[in-house]
N, C-alpha and C positions, 0 to 999 in steps of 0.2 A: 434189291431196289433201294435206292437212298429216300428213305422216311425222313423229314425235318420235323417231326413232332418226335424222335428219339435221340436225336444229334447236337439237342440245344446243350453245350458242356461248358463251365466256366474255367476250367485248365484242360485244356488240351496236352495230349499225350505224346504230340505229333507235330513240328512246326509248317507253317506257309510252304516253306522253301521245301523241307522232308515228303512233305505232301504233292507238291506238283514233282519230283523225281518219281513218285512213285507212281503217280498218274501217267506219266510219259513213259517208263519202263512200260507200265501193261500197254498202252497205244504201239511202243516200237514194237515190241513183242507181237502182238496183233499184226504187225506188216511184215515182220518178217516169216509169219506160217501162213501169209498169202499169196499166191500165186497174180494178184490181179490189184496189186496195190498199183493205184493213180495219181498222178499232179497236175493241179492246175494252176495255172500262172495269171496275174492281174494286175493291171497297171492302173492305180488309182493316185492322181495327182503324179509330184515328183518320186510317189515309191513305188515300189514292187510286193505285191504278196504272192504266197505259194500256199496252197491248198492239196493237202496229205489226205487221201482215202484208201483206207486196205481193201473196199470193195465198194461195189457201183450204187451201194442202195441207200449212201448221202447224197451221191454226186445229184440226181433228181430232185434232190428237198432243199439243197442249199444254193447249187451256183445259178442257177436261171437268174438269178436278181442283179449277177454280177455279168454276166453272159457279155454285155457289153464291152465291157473292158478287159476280156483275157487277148493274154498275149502269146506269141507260140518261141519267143528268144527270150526267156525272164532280166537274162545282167546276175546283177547282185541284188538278192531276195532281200529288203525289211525287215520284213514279217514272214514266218511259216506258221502256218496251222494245222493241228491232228485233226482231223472230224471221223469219228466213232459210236458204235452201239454196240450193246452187249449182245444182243437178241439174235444182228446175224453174225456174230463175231466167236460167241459162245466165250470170251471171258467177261469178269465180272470185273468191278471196279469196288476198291475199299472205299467206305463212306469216308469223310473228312470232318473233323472233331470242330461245328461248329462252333461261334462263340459270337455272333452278332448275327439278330433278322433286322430286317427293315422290310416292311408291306410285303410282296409275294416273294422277297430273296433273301435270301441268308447268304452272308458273307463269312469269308475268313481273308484275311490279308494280313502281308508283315513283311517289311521291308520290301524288296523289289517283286514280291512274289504274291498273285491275287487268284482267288479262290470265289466263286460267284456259283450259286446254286437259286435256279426258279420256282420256288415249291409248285407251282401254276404248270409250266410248261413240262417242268422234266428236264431241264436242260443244264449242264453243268458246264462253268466256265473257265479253265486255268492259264493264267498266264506268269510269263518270265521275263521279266523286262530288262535283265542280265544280258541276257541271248537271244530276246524278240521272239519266241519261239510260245506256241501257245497248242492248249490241247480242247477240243468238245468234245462231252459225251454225252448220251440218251438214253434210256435203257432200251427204248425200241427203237428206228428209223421211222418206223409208220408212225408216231405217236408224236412229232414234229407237227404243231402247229401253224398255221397257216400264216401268222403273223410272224413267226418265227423264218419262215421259207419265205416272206417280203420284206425280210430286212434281218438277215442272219446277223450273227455274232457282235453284237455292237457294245457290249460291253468289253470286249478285247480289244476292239479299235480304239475304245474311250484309254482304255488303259494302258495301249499302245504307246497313243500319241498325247500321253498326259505332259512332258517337258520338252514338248515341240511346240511351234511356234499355228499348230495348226489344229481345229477343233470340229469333232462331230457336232454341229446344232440340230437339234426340232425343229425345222423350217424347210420347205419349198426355194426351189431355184430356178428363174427363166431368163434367157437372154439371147444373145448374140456371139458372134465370136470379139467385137467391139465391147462388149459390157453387157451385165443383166441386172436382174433386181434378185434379192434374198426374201421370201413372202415366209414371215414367223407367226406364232398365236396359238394360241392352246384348239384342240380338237375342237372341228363341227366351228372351228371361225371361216373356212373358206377357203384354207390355202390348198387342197387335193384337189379342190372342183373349179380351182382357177387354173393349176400345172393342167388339168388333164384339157382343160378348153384350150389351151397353148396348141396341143396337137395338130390343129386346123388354122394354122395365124403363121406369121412369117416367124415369132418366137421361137425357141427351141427349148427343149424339158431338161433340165439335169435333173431332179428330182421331187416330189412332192411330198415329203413327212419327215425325209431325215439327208442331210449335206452337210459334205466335208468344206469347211473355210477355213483361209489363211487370213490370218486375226496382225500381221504385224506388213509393214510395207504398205504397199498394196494390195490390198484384201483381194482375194479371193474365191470364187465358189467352184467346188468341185459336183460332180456326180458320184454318187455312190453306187446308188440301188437303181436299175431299169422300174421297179415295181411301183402302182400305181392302186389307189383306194379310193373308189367311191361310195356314197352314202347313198343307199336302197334307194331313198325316195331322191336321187336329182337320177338314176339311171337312162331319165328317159332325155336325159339332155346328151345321152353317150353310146348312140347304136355305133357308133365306128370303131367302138372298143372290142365289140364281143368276139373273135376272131381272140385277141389276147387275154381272155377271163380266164384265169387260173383254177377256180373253185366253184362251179360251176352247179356242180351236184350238192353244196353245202351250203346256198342261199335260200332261205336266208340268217341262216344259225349261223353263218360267217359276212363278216364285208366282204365286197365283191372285191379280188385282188386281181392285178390284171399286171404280166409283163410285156414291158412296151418293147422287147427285143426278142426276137428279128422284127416283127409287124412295123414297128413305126421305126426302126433303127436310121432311117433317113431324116428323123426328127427330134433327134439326140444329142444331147451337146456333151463331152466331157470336164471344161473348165472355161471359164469366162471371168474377167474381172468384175467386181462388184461397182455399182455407180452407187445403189441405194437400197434401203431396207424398207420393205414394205410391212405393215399390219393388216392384213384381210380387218375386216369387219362388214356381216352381213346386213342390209340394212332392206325396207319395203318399198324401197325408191326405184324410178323404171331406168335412171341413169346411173351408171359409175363415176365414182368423182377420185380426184389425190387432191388429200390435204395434208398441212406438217404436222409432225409432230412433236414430242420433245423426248431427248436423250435417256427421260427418266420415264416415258412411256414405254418408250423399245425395250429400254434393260427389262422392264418387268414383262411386257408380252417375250420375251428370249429366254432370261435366265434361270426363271423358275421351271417354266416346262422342261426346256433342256435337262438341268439338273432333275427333273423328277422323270423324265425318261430313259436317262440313263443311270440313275441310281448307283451315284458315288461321284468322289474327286468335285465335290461342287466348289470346294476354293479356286483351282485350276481352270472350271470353268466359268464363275464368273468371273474371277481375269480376264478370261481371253474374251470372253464376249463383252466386257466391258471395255476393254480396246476399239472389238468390233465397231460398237456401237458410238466409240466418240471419232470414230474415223469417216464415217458414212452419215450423209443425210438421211431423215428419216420423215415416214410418211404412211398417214394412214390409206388406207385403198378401201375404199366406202364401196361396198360390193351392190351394182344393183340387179335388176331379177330378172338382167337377160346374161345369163354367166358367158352365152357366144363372142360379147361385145370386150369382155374383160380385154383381154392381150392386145386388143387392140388400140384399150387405151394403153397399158402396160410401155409397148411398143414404142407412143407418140411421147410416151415421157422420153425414154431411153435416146430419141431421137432428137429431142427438141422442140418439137410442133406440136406441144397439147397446148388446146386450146382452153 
């Protein structure tokens, strides 16, 4: 089992690059003394990713969040990814000689080649940005975290799409197939419990905590994740969820996670162009208001959580979110306390007609 209170090393024995071959050898090895090795294929935006399993006891913890967007003709694959565990695989994985933590993760990185370890979840990240080819390991499958199964691997998509034109943010997505709005802001401002009221509005969800945007052109918002989080105490504004409650038995020691695929799949959007960036902010008011706001408010509700949610490459992405952000009008969304009423103003902007 990979300890990070034994691994903290200031010279390493072993490079980035030495270290994820080694990773990937035991992963292939792993598929090829399985009889029941799987792929799955997913169309996110203009790419393709492939999803490598030697047996069925990821496929359950990882793809439901993607379930949305698999495809059954791939093309030409982006991105591949290993997803593996020791536990039902029966091999082991060599620890990696780290050499930098930052809060729950220890890194190792160098040159094209990124090494991401969660002391928290147990989860280990390696990527190849040579060959787009990336590896997960666990020591258990069961011991996947529930946050980790509503929004898998994102630190390999950050590092994916680090000198592309296109950027994971910490933000909510609603619109139309005409345009939507991007709703950003640090946790418990409002953006889950406004996507999840979209449900029942003519609006449609791409996602509520984390979306892919095209930061240069015409901005863009993509869907990532079907997955959906509400907070304990607004549940009772969301009986038409419980049919999609993921975790069920684990409330309330966990947030309620819910995938909106198959259930709501008729209420799904994959990609919309961006009109405008919203700021939830909760307020005691019985009406919802839009008011402006300024370029140098957004960047700070965006770039910092961003950056402290995905944990690295924060040069690259305050770049691209500072593009974002001078490309889009912006506007705070004064949240008032009937959350049913939100999309519908959302909506009357997106349209024209707010009053």
């Amino acid at each position: 089992m990979i300890s990070p209170d034994t691994l903290l090393v200031d010279k390493p024995d072993i490079s980035p690059e030495e270290y994820f071959d080694h990773h990937q050898s035991i992963f292939l090895k792993v598929c090829e003394s399985s009889a029941s090795t799987e792929k799955k294929y997913y169309r996110l935006g203009p790419f393709c990713l492939e999803f490598i399993f030697p047996n069925a006891h990821l496929v359950s913890r990882v793809t439901p969040a993607f379930a949305h967007l698999e495809i059954t003709t791939p093309g030409k694959v982006d991105l591949s990814i290993g997803f593996w565990d020791s536990a039902s695989t029966f091999e082991k994985l060599s620890p990696p000689p780290w050499n930098r933590a930052q809060g729950g993760f220890i890194s190792f990185h160098g040159g094209a080649y990124y090494h991401k370890y969660n002391s928290v979840s147990g989860c280990l990240y390696s990527f190849n940005a040579k060959h787009n080819t990336a590896c997960f390991w666990i020591g258990n499958y069961k011991n996947i975290p529930y946050y980790e199964s509503g929004a898998p691997i994102l630190s390999i998509l950050n590092w994916w799409l680090k000198d592309t034109a296109y950027q994971l943010v910490h933000g909510g997505a609603l619109g139309q197939a005409s345009g939507g709005v991007l709703l950003i802001g640090r946790g418990g401002s409002g953006k889950s419990t406004t996507c999840a009221s979209a449900l029942r509005s003519e609006l449609f969800y791409a996602g509520d905590d984390y979306s892919l945007v095209k930061t240069d052109g015409e901005p863009r918002a993509y869907g990532i994740f079907n997955s959906a989080k509400i907070r304990p105490d607004m549940l009772q504004h969301f009986d038409h969820l419980k049919g999609a409650l993921f975790n069920s038995e684990k409330i309330p020691e966990e947030k309620p996670l819910y995938f909106l695929y198959p259930h709501f799949k008729e209420r799904l959007i994959k990609e919309f162009p961006l009109k405008a960036i919203f700021i939830p902010q909760v307020t005691n008011t019985p009406q919802t208001s839009i008011e402006p706001a300024s370029p140098a408010d957004t960047l700070r509700a965006l770039a910092p959580s961003t950056i402290f949610q995905l944990s690295g490459l924060g040069k690259e992405i305050l770049f691209k979110t500072t593009r974002l952000v001078q490309s889009l009008p912006c506007y705070f969304l004064k949240l008032g306390n009937r959350p049913e009423e939100v999309p519908d103003k959302i909506a009357a902007f997106l349209q024209g007609t707010l009053s």
